[in-house]
ZAPA-865050 format. One record per residue (C-alpha): residue in one letter; x, z, y. Coordinates in pm, whole numbers, plus 50000, padded with zeros to 5 digits. Example, Ala and Ser with C-alpha at 12.3 -4.5 7.8 and 13.67 -1.06 7.14 Angstrom:
# residues 2
A512305078049550
S513675071449894
//
This chain:
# residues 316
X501614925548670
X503534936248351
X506184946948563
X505134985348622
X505535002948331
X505795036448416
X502545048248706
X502085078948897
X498725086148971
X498835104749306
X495565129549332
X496705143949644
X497205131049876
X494385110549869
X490915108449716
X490645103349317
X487545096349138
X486415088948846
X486135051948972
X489065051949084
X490875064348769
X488635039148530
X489995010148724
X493785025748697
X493485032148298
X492494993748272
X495344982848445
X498025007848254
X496564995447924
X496604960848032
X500244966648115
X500964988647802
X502435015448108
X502965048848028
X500615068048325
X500365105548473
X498875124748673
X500275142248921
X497755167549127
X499665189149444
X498355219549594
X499385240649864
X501415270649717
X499565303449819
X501705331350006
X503485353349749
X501845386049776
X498255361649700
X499445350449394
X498875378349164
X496695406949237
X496455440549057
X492985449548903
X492865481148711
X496295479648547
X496165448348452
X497965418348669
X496025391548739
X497755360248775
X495375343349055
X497795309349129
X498625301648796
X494455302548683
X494115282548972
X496245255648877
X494985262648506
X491155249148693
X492645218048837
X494425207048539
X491205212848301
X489205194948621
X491345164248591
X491415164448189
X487725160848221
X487175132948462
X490035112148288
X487865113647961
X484725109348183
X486655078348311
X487425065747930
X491025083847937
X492975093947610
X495525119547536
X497665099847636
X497515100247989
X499945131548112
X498745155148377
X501005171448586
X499855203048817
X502365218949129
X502565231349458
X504465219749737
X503565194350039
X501745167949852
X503415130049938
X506955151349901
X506645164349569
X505395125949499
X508185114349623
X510035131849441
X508645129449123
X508505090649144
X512935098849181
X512835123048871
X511085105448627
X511985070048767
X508525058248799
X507155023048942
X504235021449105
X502135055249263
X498175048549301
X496525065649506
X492645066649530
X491105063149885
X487655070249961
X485665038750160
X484585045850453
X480895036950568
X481605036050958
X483655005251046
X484885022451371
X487225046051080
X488755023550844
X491915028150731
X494685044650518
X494305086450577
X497255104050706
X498935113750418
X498575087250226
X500325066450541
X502985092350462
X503705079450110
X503205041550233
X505885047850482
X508395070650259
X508075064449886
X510685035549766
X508545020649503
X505335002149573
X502245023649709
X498685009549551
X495905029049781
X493115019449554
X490055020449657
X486795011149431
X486034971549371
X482514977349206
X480944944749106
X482754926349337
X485084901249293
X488804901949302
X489704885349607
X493824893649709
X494594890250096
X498814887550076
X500294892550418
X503494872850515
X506054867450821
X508254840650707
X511594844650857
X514654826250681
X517004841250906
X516044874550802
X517274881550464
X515674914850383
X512114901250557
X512204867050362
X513104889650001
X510114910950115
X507714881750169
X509104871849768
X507934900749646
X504744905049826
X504134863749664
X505264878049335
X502724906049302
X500014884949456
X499964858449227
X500434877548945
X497364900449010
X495254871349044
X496444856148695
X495574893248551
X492684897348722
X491234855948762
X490164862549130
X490754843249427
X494314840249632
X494684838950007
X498224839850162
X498134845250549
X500404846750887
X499794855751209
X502154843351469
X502024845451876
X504104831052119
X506184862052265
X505364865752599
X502574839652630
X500744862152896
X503614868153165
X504824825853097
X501524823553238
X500634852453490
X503784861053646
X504454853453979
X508324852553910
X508204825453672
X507424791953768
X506654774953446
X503544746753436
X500884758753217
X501404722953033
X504804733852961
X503044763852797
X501064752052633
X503474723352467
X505734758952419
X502714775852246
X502194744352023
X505884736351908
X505964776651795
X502754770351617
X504304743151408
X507234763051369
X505204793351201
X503514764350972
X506654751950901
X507924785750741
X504374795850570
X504394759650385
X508184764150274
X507484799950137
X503874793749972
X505304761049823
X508304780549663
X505734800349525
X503284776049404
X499804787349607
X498774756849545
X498624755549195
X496584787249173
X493874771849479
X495204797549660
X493544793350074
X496454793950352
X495844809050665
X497894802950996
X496134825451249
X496884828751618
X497014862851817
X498434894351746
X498794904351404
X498034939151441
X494594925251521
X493904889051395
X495484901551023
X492564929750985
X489814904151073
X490804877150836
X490604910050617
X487214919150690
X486224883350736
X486924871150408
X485934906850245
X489444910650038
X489214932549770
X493134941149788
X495804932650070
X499264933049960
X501924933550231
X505104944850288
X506214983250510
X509654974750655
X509724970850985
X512374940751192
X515244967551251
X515884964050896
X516474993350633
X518475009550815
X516315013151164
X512145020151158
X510615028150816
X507705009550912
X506854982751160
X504244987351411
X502224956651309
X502034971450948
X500575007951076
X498124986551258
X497084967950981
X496694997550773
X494765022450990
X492304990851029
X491594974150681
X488704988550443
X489744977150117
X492594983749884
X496184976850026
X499004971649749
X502614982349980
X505824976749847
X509204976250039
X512454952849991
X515064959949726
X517524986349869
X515205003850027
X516425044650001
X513545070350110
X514345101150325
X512995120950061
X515275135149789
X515295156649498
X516415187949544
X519535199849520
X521245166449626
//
């Protein structure tokens, strides 16, 4: 994934460790990317942030930030870091100052670490990291650590020809995909989940009087509908020649998506935020939040091209 060449490494919000940080200084060398660090902390009140002690002034924020800075110098060599790597300290509200450091410098790609959680009843992205994934214009990587496993790359998909901005957004989620499993030589699974809208009341209501045959024949000419459109995109973007797995899954996404997740133990999913209104309407779909308050493994985000946050540097 040569295409990120400048990453912003988002300590807060969000969980970095020294895992965390090893796997995100192989992939910026592998990529020859320039990376930093960016660390946010809640600004104390002024009349905290220096204290008077015997004459002399005591600068009590500015040592603080000193700490963090020295902190995160040590676990990036403890993580097999170099000088290289910048590290950037400030105070603010944490995925706004990201935001807006991703517009200043222009940068790519923001990691963020996130922590795995043991209890399957609370997987999922933590707040203000769903804050970035829903705000930040460039793609959001919540990383979490792989271990020993193997790279295995879950890339969501709602094929839609009609919609121009969704069908660009299933491109790039393809694009990124594939070329993580070149990089990384794991395995590729593409998947959709399709329903037939409505299914439940063509069936129940007592003000429709529709056979269930007719139903059911409905149900199964949308079905090969959805295939139609998955085959189309994964063809244009050879699946096939990587052995890349297909999967056409019935039921709601918000639901059946996670499963596949869990069921085939992904590594990383990689979908797209942008919800049907377009860039205009909803920054992010309902079907995406669901996804990502319910998968426990990394999720790479990225929106479509045009996409313009409601964050902005200040001053503009």
């Amino acid at each position: 994934m040569d295409r990120f060449k400048n990453i912003l490494v988002a300590a807060a919000p969000g969980h970095i460790d020294t895992a965390v940080l090893h796997d995100t200084i192989r992939f910026a060398n592998r990529n020859d990317a320039q990376l930093t660090l960016l660390d946010v902390v809640d600004p104390l009140p002024p009349w905290r942030r220096s204290v008077l002690v015997e004459g002399r002034v005591i600068e009590v924020q500015e040592l603080l930030l000193k700490d963090r800075r020295d902190r995160f110098r040590h676990v990036i060599e403890t993580a097999g870091g170099s000088a290289d790597v910048r590290i950037e300290i400030t105070t603010g509200k944490p995925f706004v100052e990201v935001i807006r450091r991703v517009l200043s410098d222009q940068c790519d790609l923001v990691i963020v670490g996130e922590p795995e959680h043991a209890h399957e009843r609370h997987p999922g992205i933590s707040a203000g990291v769903m804050q970035l994934l829903r705000k930040c214009p460039v793609p959001v990587w919540a990383m979490r650590p792989r271990g020993d496993r193997p790279l295995r790359v879950l890339a969501l998909v709602d094929p839609d020809p009609s919609d121009v901005v969704r069908d660009g957004l299933n491109d790039l989620v393809l694009e990124l995909a594939t070329a993580m499993v070149r990089d990384g030589e794991g395995d590729l699974h593409v998947a959709h989940a399709w329903a037939l809208e409505g299914e439940a009341t063509l069936r129940s209501s007592e003000f429709i009087s529709l056979p269930s045959q007719e139903v059911d024949l409905m149900v199964d000419i949308t079905g090969q509908q959805h295939r139609e459109r998955l085959e189309l995109l994964t063809k244009r973007h050879g699946i096939a020649e990587l052995d890349g797995e297909i999967h056409l899954v019935s039921g709601d996404p918000g639901r059946a998506l996670p499963e596949l997740a869990a069921r085939l133990q992904a590594t990383v999913v990689v979908m797209g935020t942008v919800a049907r209104t377009g860039l205009a309407g909803l920054i992010m779909g309902n079907t995406a939040e669901t996804v990502l308050r319910s998968v426990n493994c990394s999720v790479l985000a990225v929106k479509p091209v045009g996409f313009t946050s409601p964050v902005h540097l200040e001053g503009r």
